[in-house]
Biopython code that builds the backbone (N, CA, C, O; Angstrom):
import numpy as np
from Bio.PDB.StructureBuilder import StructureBuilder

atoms = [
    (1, "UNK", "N", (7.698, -5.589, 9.539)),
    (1, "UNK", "CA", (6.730, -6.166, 8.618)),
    (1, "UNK", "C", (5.468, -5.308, 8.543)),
    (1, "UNK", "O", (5.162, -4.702, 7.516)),
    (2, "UNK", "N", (4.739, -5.277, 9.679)),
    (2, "UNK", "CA", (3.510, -3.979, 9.621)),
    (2, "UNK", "C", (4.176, -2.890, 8.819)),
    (2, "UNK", "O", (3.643, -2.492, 7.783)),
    (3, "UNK", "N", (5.266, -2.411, 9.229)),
    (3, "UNK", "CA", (5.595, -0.909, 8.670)),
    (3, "UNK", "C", (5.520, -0.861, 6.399)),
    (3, "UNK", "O", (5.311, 0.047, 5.594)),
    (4, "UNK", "N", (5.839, -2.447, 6.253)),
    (4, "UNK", "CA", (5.646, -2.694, 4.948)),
    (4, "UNK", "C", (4.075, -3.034, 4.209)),
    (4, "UNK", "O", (3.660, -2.645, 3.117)),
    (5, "UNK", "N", (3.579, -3.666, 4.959)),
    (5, "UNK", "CA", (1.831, -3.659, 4.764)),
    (5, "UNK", "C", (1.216, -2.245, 4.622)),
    (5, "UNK", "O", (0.537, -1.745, 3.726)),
    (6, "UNK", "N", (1.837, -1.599, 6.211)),
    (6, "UNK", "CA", (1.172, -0.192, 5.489)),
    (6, "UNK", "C", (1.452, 0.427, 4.622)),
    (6, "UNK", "O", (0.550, 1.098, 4.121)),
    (7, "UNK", "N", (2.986, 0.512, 3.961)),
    (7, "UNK", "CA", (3.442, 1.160, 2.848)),
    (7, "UNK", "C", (2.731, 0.685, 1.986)),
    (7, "UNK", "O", (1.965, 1.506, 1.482)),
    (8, "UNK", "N", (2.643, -0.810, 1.422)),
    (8, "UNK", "CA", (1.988, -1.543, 0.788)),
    (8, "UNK", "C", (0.941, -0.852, -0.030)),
    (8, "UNK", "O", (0.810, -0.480, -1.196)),
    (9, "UNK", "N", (0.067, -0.837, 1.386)),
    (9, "UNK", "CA", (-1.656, -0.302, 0.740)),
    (9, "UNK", "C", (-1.430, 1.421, 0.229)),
    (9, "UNK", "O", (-2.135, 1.961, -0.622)),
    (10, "UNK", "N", (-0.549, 1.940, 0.799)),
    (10, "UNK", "CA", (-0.650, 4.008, 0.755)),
    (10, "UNK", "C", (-0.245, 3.681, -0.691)),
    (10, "UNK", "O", (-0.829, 4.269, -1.602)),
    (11, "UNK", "N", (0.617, 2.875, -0.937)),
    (11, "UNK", "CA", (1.624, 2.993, -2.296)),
    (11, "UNK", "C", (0.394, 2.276, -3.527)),
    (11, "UNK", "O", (0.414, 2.607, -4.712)),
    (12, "UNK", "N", (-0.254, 1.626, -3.152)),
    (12, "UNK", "CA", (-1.402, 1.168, -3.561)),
    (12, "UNK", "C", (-2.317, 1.761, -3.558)),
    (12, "UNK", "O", (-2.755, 1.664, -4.704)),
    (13, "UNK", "N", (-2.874, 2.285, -3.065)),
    (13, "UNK", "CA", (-3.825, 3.569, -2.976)),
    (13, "UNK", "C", (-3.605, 4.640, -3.819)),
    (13, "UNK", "O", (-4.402, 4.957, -4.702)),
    (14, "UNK", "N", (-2.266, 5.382, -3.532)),
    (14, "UNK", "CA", (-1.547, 6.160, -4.669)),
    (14, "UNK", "C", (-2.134, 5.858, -6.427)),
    (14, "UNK", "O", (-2.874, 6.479, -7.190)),
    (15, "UNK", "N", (-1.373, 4.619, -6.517)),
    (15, "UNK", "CA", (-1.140, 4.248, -8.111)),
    (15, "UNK", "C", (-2.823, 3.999, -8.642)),
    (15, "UNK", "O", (-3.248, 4.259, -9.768)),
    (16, "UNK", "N", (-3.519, 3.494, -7.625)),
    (16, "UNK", "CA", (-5.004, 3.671, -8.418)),
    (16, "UNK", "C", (-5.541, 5.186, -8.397)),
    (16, "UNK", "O", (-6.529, 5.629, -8.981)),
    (17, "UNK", "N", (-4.724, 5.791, -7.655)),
    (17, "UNK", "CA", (-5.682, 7.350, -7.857)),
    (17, "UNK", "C", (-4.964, 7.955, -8.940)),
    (17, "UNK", "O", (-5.546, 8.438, -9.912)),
    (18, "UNK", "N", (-3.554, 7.945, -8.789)),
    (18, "UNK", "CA", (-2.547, 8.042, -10.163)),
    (18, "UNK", "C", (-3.352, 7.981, -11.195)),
    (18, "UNK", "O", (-3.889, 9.010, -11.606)),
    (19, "UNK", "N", (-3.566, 6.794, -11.770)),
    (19, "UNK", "CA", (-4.387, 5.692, -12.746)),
    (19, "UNK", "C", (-5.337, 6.605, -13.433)),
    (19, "UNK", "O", (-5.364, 6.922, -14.622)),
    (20, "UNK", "N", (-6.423, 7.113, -12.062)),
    (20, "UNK", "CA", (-7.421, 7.405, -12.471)),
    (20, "UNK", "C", (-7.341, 8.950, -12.659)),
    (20, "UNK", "O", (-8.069, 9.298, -13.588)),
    (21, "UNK", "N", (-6.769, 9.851, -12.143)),
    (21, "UNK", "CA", (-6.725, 11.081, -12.703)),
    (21, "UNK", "C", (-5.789, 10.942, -14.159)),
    (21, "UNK", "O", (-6.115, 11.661, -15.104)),
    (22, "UNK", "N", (-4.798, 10.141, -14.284)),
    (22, "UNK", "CA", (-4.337, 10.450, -15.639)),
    (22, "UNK", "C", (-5.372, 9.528, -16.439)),
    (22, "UNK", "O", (-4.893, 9.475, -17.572)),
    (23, "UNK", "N", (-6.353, 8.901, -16.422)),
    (23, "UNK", "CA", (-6.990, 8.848, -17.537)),
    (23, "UNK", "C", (-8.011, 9.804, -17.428)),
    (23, "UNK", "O", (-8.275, 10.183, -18.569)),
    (24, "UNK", "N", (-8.977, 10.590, -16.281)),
    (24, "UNK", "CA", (-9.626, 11.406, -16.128)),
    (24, "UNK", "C", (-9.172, 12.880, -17.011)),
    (24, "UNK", "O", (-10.080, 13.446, -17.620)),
    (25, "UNK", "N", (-8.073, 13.348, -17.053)),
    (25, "UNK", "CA", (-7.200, 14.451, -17.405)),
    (25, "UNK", "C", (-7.190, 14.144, -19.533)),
    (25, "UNK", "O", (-7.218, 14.972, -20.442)),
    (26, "UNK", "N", (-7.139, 12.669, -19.565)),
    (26, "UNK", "CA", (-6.840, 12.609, -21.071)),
    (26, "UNK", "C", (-5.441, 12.017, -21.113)),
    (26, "UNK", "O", (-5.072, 11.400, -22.113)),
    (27, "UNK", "N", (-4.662, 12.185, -20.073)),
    (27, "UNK", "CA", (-3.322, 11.749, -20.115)),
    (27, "UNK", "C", (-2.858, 10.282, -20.338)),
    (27, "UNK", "O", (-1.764, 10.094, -20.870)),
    (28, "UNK", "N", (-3.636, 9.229, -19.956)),
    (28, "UNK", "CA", (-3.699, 8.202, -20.561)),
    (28, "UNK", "C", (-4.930, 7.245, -20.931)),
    (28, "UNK", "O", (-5.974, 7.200, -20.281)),
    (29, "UNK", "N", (-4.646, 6.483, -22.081)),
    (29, "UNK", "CA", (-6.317, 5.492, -22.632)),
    (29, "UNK", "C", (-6.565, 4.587, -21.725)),
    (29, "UNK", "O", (-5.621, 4.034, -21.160)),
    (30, "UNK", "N", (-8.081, 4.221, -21.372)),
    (30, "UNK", "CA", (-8.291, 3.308, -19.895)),
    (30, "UNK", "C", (-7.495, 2.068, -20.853)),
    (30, "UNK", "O", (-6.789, 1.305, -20.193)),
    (31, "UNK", "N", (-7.547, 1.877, -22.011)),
    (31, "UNK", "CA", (-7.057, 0.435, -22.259)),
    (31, "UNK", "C", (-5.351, 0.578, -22.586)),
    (31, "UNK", "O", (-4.942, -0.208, -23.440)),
    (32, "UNK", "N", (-4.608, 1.262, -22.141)),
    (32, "UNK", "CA", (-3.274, 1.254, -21.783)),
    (32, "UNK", "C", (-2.848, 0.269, -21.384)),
    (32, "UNK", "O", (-3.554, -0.426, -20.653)),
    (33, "UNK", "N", (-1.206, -0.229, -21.818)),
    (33, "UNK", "CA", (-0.904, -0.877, -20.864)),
    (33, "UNK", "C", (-0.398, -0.165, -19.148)),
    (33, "UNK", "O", (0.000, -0.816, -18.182)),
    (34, "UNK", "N", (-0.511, 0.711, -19.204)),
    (34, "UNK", "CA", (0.551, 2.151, -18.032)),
    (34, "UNK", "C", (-0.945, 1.955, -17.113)),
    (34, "UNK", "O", (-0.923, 1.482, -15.977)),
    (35, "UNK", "N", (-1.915, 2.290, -17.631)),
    (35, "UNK", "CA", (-3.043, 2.507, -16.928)),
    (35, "UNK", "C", (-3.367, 1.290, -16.462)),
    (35, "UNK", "O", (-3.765, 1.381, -15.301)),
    (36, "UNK", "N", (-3.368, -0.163, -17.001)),
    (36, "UNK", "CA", (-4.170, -1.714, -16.164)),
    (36, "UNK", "C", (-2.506, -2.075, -15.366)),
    (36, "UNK", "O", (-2.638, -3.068, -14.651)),
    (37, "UNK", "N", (-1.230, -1.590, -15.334)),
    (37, "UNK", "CA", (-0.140, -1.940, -14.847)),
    (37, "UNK", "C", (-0.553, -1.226, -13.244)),
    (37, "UNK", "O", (-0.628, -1.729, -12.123)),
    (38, "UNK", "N", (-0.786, 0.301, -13.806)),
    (38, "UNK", "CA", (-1.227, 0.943, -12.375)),
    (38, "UNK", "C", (-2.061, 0.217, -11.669)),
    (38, "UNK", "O", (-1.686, -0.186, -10.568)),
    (39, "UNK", "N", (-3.563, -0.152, -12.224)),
    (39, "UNK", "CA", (-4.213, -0.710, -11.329)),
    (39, "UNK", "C", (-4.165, -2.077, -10.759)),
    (39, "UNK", "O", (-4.835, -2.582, -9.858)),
    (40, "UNK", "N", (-2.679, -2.826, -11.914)),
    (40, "UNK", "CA", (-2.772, -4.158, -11.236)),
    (40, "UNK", "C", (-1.553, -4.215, -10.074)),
    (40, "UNK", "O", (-1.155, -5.210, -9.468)),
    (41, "UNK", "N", (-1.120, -2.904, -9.969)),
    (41, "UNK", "CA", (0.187, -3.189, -8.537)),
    (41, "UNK", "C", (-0.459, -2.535, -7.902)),
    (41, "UNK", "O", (-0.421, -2.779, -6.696)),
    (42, "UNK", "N", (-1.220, -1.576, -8.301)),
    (42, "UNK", "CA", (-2.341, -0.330, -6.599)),
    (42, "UNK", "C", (-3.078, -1.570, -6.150)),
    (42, "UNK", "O", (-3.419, -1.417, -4.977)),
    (43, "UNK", "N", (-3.518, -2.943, -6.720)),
    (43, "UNK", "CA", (-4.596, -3.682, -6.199)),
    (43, "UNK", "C", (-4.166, -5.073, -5.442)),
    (43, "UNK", "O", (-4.762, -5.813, -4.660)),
    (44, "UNK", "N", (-2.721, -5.090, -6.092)),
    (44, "UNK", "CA", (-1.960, -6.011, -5.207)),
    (44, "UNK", "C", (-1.520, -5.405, -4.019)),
    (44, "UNK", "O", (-1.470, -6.251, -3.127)),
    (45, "UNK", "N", (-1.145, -4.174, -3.601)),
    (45, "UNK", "CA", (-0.753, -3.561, -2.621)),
    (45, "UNK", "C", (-2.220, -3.685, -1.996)),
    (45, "UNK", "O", (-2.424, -4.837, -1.614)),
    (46, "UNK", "N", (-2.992, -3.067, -1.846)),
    (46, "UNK", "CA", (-4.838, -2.524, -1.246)),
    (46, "UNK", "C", (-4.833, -4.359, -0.777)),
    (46, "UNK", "O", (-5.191, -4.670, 0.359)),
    (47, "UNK", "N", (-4.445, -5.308, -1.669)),
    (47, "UNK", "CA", (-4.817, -7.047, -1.218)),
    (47, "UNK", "C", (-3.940, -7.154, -0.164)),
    (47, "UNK", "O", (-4.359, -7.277, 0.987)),
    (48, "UNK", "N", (-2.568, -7.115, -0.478)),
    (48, "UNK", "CA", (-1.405, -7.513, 0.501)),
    (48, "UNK", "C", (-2.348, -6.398, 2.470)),
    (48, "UNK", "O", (-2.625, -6.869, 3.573)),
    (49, "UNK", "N", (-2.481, -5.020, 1.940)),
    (49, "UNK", "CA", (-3.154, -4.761, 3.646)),
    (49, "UNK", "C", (-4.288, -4.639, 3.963)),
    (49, "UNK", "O", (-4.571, -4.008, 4.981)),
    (50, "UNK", "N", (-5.329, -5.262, 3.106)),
    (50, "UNK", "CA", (-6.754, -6.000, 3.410)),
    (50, "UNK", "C", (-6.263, -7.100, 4.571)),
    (50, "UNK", "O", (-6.383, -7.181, 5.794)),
    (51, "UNK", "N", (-5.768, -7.745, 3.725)),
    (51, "UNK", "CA", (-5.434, -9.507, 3.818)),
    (51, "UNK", "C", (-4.779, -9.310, 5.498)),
    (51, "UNK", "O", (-5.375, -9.670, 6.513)),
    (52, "UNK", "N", (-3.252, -8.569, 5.446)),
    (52, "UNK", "CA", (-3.058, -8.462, 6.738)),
    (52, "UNK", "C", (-3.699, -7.827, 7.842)),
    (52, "UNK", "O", (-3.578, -8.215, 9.004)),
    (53, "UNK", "N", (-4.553, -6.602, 7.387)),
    (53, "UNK", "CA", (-5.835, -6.257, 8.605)),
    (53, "UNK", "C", (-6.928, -7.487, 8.747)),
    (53, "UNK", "O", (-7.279, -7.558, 9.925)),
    (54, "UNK", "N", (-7.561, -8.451, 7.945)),
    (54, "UNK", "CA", (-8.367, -8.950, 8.048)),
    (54, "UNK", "C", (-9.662, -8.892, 7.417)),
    (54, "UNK", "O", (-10.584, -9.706, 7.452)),
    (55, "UNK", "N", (-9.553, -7.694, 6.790)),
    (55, "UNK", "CA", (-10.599, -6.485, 6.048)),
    (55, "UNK", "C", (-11.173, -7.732, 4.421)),
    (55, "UNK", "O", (-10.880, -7.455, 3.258)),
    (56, "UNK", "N", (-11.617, -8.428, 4.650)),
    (56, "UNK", "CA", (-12.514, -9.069, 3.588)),
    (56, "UNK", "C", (-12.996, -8.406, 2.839)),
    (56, "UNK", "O", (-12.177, -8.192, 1.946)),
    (57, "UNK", "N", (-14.059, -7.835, 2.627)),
    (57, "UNK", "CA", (-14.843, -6.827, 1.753)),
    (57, "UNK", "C", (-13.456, -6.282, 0.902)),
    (57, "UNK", "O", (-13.202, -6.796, -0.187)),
    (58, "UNK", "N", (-12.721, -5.387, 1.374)),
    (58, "UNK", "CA", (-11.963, -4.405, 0.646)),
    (58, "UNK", "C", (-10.920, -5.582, -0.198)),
    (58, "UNK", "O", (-10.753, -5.475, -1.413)),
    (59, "UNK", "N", (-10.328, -6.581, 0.524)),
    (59, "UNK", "CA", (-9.751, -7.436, -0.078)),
    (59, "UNK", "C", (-10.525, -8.235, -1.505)),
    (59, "UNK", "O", (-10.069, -8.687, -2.555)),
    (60, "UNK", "N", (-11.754, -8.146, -0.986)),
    (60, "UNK", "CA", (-12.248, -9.335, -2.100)),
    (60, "UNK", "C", (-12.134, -8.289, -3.492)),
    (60, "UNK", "O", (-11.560, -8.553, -4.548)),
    (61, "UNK", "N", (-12.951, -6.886, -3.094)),
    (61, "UNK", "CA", (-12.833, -5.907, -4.014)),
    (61, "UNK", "C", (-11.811, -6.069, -5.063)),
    (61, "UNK", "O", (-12.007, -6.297, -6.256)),
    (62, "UNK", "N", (-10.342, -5.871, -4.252)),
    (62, "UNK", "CA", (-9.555, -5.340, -4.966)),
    (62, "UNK", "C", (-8.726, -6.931, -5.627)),
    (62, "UNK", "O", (-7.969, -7.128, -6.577)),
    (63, "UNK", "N", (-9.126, -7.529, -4.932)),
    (63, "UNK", "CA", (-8.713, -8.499, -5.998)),
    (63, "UNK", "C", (-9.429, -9.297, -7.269)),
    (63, "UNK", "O", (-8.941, -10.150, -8.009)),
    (64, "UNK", "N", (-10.900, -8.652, -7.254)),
    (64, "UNK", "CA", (-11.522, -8.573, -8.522)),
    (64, "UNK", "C", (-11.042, -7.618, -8.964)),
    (64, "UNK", "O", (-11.108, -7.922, -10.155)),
    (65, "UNK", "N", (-10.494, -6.457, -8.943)),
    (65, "UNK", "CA", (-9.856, -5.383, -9.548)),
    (65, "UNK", "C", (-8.763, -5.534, -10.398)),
    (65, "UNK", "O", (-8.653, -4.962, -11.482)),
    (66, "UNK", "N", (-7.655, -6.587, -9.729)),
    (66, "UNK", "CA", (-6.897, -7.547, -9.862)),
    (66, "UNK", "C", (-6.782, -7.828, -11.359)),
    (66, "UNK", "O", (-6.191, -7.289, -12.295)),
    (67, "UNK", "N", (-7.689, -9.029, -11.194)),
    (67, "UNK", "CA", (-8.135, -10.163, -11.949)),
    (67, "UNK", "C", (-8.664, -8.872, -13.286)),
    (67, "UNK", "O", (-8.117, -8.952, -14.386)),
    (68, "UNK", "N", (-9.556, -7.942, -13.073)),
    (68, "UNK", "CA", (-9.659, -6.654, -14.463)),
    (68, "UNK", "C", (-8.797, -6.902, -14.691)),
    (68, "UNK", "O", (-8.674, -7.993, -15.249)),
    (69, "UNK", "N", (-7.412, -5.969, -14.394)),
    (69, "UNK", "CA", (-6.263, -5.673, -14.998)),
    (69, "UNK", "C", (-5.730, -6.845, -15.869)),
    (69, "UNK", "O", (-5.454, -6.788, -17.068)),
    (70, "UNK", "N", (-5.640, -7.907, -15.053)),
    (70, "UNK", "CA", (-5.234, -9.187, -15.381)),
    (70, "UNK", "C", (-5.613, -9.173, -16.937)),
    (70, "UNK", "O", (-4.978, -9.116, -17.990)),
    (71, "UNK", "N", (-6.819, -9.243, -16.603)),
    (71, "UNK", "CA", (-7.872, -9.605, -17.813)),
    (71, "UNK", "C", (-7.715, -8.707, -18.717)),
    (71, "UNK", "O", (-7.410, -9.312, -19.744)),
    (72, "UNK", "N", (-7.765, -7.205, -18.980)),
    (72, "UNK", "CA", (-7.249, -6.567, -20.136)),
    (72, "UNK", "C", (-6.058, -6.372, -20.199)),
    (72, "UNK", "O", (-5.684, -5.392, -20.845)),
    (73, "UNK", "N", (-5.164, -7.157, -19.612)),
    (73, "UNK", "CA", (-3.562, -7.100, -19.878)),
    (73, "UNK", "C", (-3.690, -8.449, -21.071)),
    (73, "UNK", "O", (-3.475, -8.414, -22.283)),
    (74, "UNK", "N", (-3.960, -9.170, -20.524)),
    (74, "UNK", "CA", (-4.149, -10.267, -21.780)),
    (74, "UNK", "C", (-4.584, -9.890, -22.802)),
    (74, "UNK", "O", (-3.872, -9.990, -23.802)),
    (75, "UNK", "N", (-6.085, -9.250, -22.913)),
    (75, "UNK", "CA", (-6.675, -9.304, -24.353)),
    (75, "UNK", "C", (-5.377, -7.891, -24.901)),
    (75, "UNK", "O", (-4.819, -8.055, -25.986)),
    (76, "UNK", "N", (-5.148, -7.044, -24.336)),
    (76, "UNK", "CA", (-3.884, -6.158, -25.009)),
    (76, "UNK", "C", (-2.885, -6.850, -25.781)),
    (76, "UNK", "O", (-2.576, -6.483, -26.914)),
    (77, "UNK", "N", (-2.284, -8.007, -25.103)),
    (77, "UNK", "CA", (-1.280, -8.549, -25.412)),
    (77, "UNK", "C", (-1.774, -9.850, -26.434)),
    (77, "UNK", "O", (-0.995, -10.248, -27.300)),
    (78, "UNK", "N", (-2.928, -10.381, -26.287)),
    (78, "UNK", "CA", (-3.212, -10.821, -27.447)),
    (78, "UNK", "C", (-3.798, -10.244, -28.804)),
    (78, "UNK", "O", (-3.630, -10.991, -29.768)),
    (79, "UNK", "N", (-4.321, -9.291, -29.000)),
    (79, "UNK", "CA", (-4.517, -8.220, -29.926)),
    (79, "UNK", "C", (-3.493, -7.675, -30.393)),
    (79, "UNK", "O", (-3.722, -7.025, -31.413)),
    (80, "UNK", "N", (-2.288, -7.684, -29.997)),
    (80, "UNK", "CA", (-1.137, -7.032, -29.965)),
    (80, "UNK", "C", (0.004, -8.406, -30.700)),
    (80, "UNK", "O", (0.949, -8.187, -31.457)),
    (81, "UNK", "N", (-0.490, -9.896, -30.154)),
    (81, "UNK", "CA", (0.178, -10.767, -30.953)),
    (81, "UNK", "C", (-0.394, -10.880, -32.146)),
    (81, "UNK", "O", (0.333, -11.192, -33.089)),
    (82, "UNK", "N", (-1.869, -10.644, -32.381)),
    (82, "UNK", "CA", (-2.529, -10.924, -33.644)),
    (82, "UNK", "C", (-2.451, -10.281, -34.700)),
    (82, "UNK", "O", (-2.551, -10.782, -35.820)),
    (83, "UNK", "N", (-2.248, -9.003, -34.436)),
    (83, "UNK", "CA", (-1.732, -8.062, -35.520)),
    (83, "UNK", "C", (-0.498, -7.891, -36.379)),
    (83, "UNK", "O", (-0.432, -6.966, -37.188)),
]
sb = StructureBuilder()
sb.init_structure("model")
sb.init_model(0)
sb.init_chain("A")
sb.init_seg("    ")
for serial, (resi, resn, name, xyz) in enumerate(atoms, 1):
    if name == "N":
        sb.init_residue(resn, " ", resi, " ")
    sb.init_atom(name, np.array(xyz, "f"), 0.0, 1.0, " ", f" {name:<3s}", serial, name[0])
structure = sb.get_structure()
C-alpha cells in the first residue's frame, strides 16, 4: 500500500509538471480539456500522499487545485453543450 501512495504522488507530480511545460511550450491551451484532465489526476494523486503522510497544507492545496480543474471542466463542457 505505501509503495502505491508513493507512486501515487511521483505520478502526480509528473502530470502537473507535464501540464505545465506543455502549456508553457504552446503545446497545449490552459483551457484544454488534456491540460485541466492533467491537473485534475496530478492533484488527486499529490491528495491521495498528502492525506496518507498527514501533510495538510500540501493536501488542502492540491485539492483546491482539484476543485480548479473540476471547475473549468464544467464550464468547458457546458459551453461545449451550449453551442
Amino acid at each position: 500500500m505505501v509503495l502505491l501512495i508513493e507512486i501515487a504522488g511521483w505520478v502526480g507530480g509528473a502530470l502537473i509538471l507535464l501540464g505545465y511545460m506543455l502549456v508553457s511550450t504552446g503545446r497545449l491551451q490552459g483551457r484544454s480539456v488534456s491540460y485541466q484532465m492533467l491537473n485534475l489526476v496530478g492533484s488527486i494523486g499529490f491528495v491521495a500522499n498528502a492525506a496518507w503522510h498527514g501533510a495538510i497544507p500540501p493536501m488542502a492545496l492540491n485539492i483546491i487545485w482539484c476543485a480548479i480543474a473540476l471547475y473549468t471542466l464544467a464550464l468547458l463542457w457546458w459551453e461545449k453543450a451550449r453551442a
